[in-house]
C-alpha positions in Angstrom: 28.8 7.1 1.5 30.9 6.0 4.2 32.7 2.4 3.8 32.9 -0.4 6.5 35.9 0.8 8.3 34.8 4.3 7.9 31.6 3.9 10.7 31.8 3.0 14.2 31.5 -0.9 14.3 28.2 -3.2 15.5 28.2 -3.0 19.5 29.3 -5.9 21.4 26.7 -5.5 24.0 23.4 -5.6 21.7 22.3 -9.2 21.3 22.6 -10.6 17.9 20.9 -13.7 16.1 23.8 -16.1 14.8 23.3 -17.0 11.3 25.4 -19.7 9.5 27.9 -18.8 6.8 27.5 -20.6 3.3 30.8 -20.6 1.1 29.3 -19.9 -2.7 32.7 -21.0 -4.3 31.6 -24.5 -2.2 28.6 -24.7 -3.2 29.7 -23.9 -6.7 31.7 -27.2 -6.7 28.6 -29.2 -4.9 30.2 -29.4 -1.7 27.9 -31.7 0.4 29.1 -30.3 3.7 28.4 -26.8 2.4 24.5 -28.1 1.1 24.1 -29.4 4.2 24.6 -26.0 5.4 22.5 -24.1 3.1 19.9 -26.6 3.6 20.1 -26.2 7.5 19.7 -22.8 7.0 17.0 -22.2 4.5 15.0 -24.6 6.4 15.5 -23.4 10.1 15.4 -19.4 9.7 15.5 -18.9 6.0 18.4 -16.5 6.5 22.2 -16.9 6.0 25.4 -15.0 5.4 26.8 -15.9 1.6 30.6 -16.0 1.7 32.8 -15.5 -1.7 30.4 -14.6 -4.0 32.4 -12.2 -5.8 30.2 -9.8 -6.2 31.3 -6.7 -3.5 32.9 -4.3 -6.5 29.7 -4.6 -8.5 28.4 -3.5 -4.9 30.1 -0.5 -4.0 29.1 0.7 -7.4 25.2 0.3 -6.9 25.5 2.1 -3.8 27.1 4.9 -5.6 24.0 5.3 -8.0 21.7 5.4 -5.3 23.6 8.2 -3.4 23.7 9.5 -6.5 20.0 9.4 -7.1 18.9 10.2 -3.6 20.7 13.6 -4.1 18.3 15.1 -7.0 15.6 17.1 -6.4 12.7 16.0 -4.8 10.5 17.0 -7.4 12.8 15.1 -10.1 12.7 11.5 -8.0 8.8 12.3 -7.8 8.3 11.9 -11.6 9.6 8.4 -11.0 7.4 7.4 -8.4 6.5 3.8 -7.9 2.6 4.7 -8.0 -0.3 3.3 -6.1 -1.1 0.2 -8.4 0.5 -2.7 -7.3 4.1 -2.0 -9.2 7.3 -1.6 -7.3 9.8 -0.1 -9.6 10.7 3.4 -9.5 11.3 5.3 -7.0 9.7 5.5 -3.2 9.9 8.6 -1.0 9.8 8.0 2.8 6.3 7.6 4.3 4.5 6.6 1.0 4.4 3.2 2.9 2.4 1.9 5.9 5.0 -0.4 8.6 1.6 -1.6 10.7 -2.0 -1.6 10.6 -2.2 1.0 12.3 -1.2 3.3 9.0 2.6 3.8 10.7 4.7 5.1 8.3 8.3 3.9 6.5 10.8 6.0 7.0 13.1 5.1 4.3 13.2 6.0 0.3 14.6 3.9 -2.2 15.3 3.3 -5.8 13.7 0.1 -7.8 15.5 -1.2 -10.8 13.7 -4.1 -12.5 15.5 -7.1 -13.8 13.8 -6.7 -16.9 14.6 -3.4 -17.6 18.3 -3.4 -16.8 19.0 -6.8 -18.7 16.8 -5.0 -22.0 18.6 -1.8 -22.0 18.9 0.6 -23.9 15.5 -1.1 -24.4 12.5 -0.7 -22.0 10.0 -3.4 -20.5 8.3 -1.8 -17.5 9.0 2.1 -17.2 11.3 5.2 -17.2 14.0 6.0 -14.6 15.8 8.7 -13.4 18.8 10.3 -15.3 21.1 9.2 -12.5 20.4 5.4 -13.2 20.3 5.8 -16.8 24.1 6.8 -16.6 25.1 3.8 -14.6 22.5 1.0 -16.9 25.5 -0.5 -18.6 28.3 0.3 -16.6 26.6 -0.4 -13.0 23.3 -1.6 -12.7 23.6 -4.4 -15.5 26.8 -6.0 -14.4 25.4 -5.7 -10.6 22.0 -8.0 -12.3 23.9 -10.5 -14.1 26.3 -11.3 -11.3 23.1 -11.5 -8.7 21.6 -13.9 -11.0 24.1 -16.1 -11.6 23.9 -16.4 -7.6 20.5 -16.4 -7.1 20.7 -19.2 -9.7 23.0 -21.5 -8.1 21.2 -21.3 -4.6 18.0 -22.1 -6.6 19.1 -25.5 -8.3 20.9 -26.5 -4.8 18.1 -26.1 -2.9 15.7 -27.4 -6.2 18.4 -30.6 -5.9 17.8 -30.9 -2.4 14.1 -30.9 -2.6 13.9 -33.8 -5.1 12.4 -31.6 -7.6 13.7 -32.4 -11.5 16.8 -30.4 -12.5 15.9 -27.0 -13.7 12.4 -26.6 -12.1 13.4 -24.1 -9.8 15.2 -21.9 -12.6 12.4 -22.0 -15.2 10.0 -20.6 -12.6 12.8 -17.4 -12.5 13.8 -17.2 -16.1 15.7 -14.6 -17.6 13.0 -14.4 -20.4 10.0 -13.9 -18.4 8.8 -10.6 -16.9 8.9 -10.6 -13.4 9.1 -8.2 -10.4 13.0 -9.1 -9.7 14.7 -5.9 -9.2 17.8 -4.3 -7.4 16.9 -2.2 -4.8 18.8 0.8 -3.5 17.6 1.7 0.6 18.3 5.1 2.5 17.6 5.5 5.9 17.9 8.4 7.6 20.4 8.9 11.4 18.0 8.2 14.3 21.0 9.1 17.1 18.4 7.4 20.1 15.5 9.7 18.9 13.4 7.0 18.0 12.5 3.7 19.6 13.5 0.0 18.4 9.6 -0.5 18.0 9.0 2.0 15.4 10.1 0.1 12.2 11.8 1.8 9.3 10.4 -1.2 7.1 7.3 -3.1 9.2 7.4 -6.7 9.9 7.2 -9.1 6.8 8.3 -11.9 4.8 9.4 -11.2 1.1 7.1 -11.0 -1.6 9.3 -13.2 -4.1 11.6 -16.3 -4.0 14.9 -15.0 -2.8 16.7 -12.1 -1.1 20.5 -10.9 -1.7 21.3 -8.2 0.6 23.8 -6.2 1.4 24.8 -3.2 4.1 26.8 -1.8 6.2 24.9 -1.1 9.7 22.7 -3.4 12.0 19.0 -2.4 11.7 17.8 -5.7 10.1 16.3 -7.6 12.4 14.8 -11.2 12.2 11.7 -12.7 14.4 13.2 -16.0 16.2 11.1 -19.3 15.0 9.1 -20.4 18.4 9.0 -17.0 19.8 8.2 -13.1 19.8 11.9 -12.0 20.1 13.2 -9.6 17.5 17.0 -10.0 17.4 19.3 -8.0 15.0 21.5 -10.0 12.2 24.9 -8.5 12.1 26.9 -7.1 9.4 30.2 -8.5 8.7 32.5 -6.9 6.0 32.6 -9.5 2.6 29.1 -11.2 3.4 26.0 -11.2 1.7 22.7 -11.5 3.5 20.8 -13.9 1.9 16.5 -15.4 2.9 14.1 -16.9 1.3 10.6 -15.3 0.4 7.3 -16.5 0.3 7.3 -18.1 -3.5 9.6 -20.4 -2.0 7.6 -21.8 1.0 4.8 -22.1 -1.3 6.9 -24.5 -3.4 8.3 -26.3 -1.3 5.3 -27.1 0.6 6.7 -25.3 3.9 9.8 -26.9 4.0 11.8 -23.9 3.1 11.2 -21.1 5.7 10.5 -17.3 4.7 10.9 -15.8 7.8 9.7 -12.6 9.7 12.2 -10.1 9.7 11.8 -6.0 9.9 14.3 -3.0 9.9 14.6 -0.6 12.7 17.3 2.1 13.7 20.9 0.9 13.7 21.5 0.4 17.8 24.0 2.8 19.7 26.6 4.9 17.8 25.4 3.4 14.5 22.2 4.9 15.0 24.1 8.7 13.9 24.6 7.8 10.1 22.7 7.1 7.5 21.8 3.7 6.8 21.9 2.3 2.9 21.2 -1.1 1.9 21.1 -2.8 -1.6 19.1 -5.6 -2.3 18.7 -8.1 -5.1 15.0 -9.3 -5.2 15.1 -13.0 -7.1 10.9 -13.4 -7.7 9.5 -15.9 -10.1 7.8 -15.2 -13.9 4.7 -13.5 -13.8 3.0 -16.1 -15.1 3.9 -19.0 -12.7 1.2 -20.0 -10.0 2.1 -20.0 -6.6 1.3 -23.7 -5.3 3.5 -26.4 -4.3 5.1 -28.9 -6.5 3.8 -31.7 -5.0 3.7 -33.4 -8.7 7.5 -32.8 -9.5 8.4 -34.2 -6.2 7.8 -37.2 -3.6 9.6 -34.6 -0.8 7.1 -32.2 -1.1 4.3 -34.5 -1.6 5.3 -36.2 1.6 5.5 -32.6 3.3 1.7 -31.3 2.0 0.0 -34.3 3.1 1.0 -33.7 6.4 -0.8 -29.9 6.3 -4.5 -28.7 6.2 -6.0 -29.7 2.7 -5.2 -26.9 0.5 -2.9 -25.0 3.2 -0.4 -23.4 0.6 -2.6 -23.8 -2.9 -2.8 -19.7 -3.3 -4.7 -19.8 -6.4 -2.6 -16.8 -7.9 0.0 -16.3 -9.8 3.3 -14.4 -9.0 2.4 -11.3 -10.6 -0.9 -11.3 -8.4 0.8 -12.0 -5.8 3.2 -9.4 -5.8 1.0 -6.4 -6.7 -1.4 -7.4 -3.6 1.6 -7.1 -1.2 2.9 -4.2 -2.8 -0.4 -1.8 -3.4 -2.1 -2.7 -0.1 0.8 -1.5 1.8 1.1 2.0 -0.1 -0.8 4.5 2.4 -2.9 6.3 -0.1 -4.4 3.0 -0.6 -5.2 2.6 3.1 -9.2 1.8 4.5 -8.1 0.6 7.7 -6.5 -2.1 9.3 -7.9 -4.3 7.1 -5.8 -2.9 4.2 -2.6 -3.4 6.0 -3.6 -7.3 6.8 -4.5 -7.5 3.3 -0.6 -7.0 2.3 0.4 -9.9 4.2 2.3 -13.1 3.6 3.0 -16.6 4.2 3.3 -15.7 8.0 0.5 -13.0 8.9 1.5 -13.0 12.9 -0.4 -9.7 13.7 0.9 -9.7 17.0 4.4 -9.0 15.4 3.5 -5.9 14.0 
């Protein structure tokens, strides 16, 4: 798999959204200027790039298991297959997933760790896994959980600070303890060298099932819906910085305060578009159990923000777990009706005329 300065770099000419840069090491020390800047961002676009997090080694290694992993035998990933039910981890071949309501298919195949099953090992929580991720548990995978959450965590109890919510509310909706659909994800994209246009989606227009998104790659595709308009723009990679956004779980919360933005993946633009694209991605979701409502009772700042919305505007009336398996099995084609299905797998921001 081919390292930064290894593949031709992000054109100049292609128009890119600007996303502010958060310093974890700042944050770390509770630099207010630095809150101020996560705060900004998760509140404005739900997106920014996470400097210093210490985490790129752990990285490289993760993409190495999924390169690994991609290369067995079809037949051998198969037996690992996510399934139609409403669970995401194992693996996913390419077009087992719908990217519009119009039954469109993915194009990309990954590999789905869960938290649970990495920070258990040699134990077992949720399922099986391929030989290839078995090898790297302890040595790889683990190491690449643990560091994530120790991010994941600190961005949690600033933002959980910020919000006036009591110290540790945030992180006991996300404990360690508590099954939950946080995973590591490992992406592969095929080349599309211009054969395919920026309209047909790799991974369709959504917001993220869970609480928090730690992403990292190597080529443009991602793309992210500007607030106040229709314009997709593509969020740049830059060497040493995380991709981080907020999901759905934590709009909910925080009574729409927090943002958890559109955003989609299409082919890398220009000379990019000739190699394979692979992303990793640290999905931070809350416990099972935990109900997806705001915590207007644990804080006057969201209290204040839900009165301003229609009565009952983010009260979901389901859990995380539920939550999560909707998204997941209504987008799984073999579980396609109709259009209906597809709307059915939505979020916080169902904007069909984004799809």
């Amino acid at each position: 798999m081919a390292a930064f300065e290894d593949l031709p770099p992000f054109p100049d000419d292609v128009p890119t959204h600007p996303l502010l840069v958060v310093d974890y090491q700042l944050l770390l020390k509770r630099d207010e200027a630095e809150i101020d800047k996560l705060w900004k961002a998760a509140t404005e676009l739900g997106f920014w790039y996470l400097e210093n997090h210490g985490v790129d080694e752990e990285v490289n290694q993760m993409f190495e298991m999924g390169a690994e992993t991609m290369k067995l035998p079809s037949e051998e990933k198969m037996q690992y297959e996510q399934g139609d039910e409403g669970s995401s981890f194992g693996y996913k071949a390419a077009g087992a997933n719908a990217t519009d309501e119009h039954g469109s298919l993915d194009t990309v195949e990954f590999i789905n760790v869960a938290k649970d099953d990495a920070l258990a090992w040699p134990g077992k929580v949720h399922r099986e896994y391929p030989r290839t991720v078995n090898a790297r548990m302890e040595s790889t995978i683990k190491p690449f959980v643990e560091k994530s959450l120790a991010v994941t965590g600190t961005l949690l109890a600033v933002l959980g600070e910020r919000l006036g919510l009591p110290a540790g509310a945030l992180e006991s909706r996300h404990s360690r303890e508590e099954p939950s659909g946080s995973e590591a994800r490992c992406i592969k994209n095929p080349p599309r060298p211009g054969g395919i246009s920026e309209e047909k989606a790799a991974i369709g227009a959504h917001t993220d099932f869970g609480s928090l998104s730690f992403l990292h790659n190597r080529l443009g595709g991602l793309q992210v819906m500007v607030p106040g308009t229709n314009e997709w723009q593509y969020v740049k990679p830059i060497p040493g910085h995380a991709i981080c956004n907020l999901g759905d779980a934590m709009t909910i919360f925080s009574g729409g305060i927090l943002r958890s933005n559109l955003h989609r993946v299409v082919p890398p633009p220009k000379e990019q578009g000739y190699y394979e694209r692979w992303s990793l991605v640290f999905f931070t979701r809350p416990g099972h159990s935990v109900v997806l409502r705001p915590l207007t009772d644990e804080s006057p700042v969201i209290a204040e923000a839900v009165a301003k919305l229609p009565p009952g505007k983010y009260e979901t009336g389901a859990t995380s777990k539920d939550w999560f398996s909707r998204r997941i099995r209504n987008q799984r084609i073999k579980n396609r009706t109709g259009p209906e299905t597809w709307r059915a797998s939505r979020g916080t921001e169902h904007q069909p005329s984004a799809y």
